[in-house]
N, C-alpha and C positions, 0 to 999 in steps of 0.2 A: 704684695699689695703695692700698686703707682703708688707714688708720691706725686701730690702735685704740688709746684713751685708755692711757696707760702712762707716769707718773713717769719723772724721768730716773735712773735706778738699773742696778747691773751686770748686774741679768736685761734691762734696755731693752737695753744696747750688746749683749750676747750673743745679744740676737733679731733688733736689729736686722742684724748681721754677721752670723748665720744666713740671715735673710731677703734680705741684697744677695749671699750666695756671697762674701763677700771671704776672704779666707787672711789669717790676723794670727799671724804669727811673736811669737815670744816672748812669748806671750799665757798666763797661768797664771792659773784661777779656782777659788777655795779655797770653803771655805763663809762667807759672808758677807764675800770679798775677792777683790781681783782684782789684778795686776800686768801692765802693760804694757811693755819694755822698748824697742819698734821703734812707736812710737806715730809715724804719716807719712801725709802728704796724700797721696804719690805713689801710693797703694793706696786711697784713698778713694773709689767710682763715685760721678758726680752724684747719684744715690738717697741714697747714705748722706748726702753731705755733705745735700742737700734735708731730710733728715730731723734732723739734729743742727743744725742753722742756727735749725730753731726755737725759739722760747723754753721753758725749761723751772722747774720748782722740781729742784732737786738732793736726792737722800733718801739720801745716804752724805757720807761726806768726801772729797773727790779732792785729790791730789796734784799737778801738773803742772810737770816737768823741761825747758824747751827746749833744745833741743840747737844744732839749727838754724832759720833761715828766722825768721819774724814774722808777727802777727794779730793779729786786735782781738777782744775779748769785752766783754760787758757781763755786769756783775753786781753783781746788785744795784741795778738803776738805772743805775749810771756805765759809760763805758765805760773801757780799759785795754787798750795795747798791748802785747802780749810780745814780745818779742826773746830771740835766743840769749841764753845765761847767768840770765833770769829763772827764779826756782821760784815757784809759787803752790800755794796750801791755800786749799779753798774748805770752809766748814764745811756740815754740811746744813743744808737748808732756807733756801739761796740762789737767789735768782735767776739764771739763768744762761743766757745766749744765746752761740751763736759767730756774728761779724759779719764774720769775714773771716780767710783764713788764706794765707798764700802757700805758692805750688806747694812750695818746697822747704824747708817747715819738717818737724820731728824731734822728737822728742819722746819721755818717757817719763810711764807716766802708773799712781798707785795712788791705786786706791780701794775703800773701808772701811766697812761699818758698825759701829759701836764697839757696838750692841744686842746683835749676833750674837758677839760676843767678851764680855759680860754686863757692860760695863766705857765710861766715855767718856776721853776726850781732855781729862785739867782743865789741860791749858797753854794751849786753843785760849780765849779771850774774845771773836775778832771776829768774824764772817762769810767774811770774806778777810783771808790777810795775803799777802804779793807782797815777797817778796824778789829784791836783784840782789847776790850776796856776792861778796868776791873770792877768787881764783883758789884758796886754800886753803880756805875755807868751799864753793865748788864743787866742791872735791873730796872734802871731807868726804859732801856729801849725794851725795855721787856713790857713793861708796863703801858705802853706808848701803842705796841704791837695790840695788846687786849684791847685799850680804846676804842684805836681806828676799824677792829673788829666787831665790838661791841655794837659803835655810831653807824658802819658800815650796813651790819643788817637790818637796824631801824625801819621800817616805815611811815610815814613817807622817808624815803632815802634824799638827806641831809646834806649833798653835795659839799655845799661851801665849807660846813663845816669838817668835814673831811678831808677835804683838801689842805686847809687848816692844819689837821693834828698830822698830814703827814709833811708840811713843810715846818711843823715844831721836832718829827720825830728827825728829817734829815740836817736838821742846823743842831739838832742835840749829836747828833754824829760826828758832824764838821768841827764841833766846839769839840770832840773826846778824840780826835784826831788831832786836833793842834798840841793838846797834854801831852798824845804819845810825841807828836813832831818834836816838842822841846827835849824829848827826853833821847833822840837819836841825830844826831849830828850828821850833818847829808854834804859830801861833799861836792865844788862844782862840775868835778867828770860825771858824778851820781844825775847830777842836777839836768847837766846836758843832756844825755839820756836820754834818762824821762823827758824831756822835752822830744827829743829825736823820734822814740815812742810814740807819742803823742800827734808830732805829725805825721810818720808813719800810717796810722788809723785813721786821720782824718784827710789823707791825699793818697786814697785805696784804690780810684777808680784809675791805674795807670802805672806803667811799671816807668820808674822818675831816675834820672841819672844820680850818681851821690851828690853831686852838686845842688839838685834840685834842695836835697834837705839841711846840705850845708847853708845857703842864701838863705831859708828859711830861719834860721838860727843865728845868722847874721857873723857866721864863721867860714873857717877855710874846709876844703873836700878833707885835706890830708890832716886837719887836725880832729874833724870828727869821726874820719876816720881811724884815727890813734885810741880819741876816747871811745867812742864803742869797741872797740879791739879789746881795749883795755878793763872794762866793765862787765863787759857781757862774755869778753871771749869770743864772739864771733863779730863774721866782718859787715861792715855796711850793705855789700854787697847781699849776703847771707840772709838778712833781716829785711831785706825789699823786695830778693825773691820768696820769702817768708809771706812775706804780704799782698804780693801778687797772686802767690798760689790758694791762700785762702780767699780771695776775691773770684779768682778762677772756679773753684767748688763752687761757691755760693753761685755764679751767674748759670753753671754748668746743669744748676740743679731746677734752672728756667728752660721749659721744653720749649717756650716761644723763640728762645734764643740761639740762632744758628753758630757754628764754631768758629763761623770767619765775623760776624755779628760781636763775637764775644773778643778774638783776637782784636778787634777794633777799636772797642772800649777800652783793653788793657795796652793799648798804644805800642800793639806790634805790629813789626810791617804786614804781615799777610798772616795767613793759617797758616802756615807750615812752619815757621817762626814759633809761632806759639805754641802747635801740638807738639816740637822738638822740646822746646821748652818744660815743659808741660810733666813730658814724658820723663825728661833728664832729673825731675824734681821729685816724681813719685812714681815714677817705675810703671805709670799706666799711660795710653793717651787719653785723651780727654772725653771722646767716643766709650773709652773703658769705664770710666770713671761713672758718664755720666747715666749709664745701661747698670752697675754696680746701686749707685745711689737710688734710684727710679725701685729697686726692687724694698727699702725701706717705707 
């Protein structure tokens, strides 16, 4: 089956689950929202998962409850395992891959564009936050999740008020996040980082000298070159062709977009540049890549 070029957004999941015949119980889709409550691998056909495995840019905010089971995502660059009791909020316009999921993970899942509700989310500051609360803050957002489920399928459908319980559920987040913050001591190389991270995802469209992120940070090439070395184990250099090359999928996966179109955005001198590149990073060229992905 083509794929055709399509953001990861709640018309992609709605088309795509049109497209594989799956039944999703407890599935409520509002205007500009969506709630999931039975969100589970045991109903996902290899189509589906083939199709959400790959990488994408995120264009709402999602929610994620696990219930049961564990996976890996990457986002943003890093990757991150979830386990039962983890909630995650990924803000748009993240990075976001799933790398692995076991058979019997569970899950609930909302997602959001704050456009369509003419209003954003001013608690959200990071790209991700991932929390693991204890047993009373789990039921807190537990409880929060039934709500906006509950309000959600009403008729007439209640907008405001919705939007409401889900800017109570994610400052209930941001407030069970600061508990664990105090309880984990971050130090400044941590600190930088994540910031370096941060710009990283948010200056995607262009492969940027190390300098570019050092000025951003308002430091030297060779010192945050030391801390990332230092933290992560790999080099600056490492994590920008990181970044590049996930930008390169995602544009690859646009048939409107010619491969000298695409080397141009990522601020290489010409195509050959870039399918070298390309090529040196994942063993395919980009021509390969993009004939691979089209069959998802």
């Amino acid at each position: 089956m083509k794929q055709d070029f399509r953001p990861m957004s709640i018309d992609t999941v709605l088309g795509i689950i049109s497209e594989t015949q799956i039944k999703v119980d407890e599935l409520i889709v509002r205007d500009g929202f969506a709630i999931n409550l039975n969100l589970s691998r045991s109903i996902a056909t290899q189509s589906l998962l083939d199709r959400i495995m790959l990488p994408y840019i995120v264009k709402d905010y999602r929610i994620l409850r696990i219930l049961s089971g564990s996976g890996r995502i990457e986002i943003n660059f890093t990757e991150h395992e979830l386990v039962a009791g983890d909630i995650v909020l990924l803000k748009e316009g993240s990075y976001f891959q799933v790398l692995d999921v076991s058979d019997d993970m569970k899950g609930e899942v909302i997602a959001v564009f704050p456009k369509a509700f003419a209003s954003e989310l001013p608690f959200v500051t990071k790209k991700l936050l991932k929390i693991h609360p204890d047993k009373e803050g789990w039921e807190e957002i537990g409880h929060l999740f039934y709500s906006i489920y509950i309000f959600a399928a009403r008729e007439p459908f209640r907008k405001e008020v919705v939007w409401h319980m889900i800017e109570a559920l994610v400052n209930n987040m941001v407030a069970l996040s600061h508990l664990e913050t105090r309880q984990v001591t971050t130090s400044r190389s941590e600190n930088i980082y994540s910031r370096f991270i941060e710009e990283l995802s948010a200056n995607r469209t262009g492969k940027h000298p190390v300098r570019h992120y050092a000025d951003l940070l308002f430091i030297t090439p060779q010192y945050l070159s030391k801390i990332v070395s230092e933290v992560s184990g790999k080099t600056v250099t490492d994590w920008i062709n990181k970044a590049v090359i996930h930008e390169a999928r995602i544009l690859l996966r646009d048939p409107s977009k010619t491969i000298s179109e695409i080397a141009e955005t990522l601020n290489f001198p010409n195509d050959s540049f870039f399918c070298r590149f390309f090529k040196r990073e994942t063993k395919q060229t980009p021509t390969q890549y993009r004939r691979t992905a089209s069959e998802f």
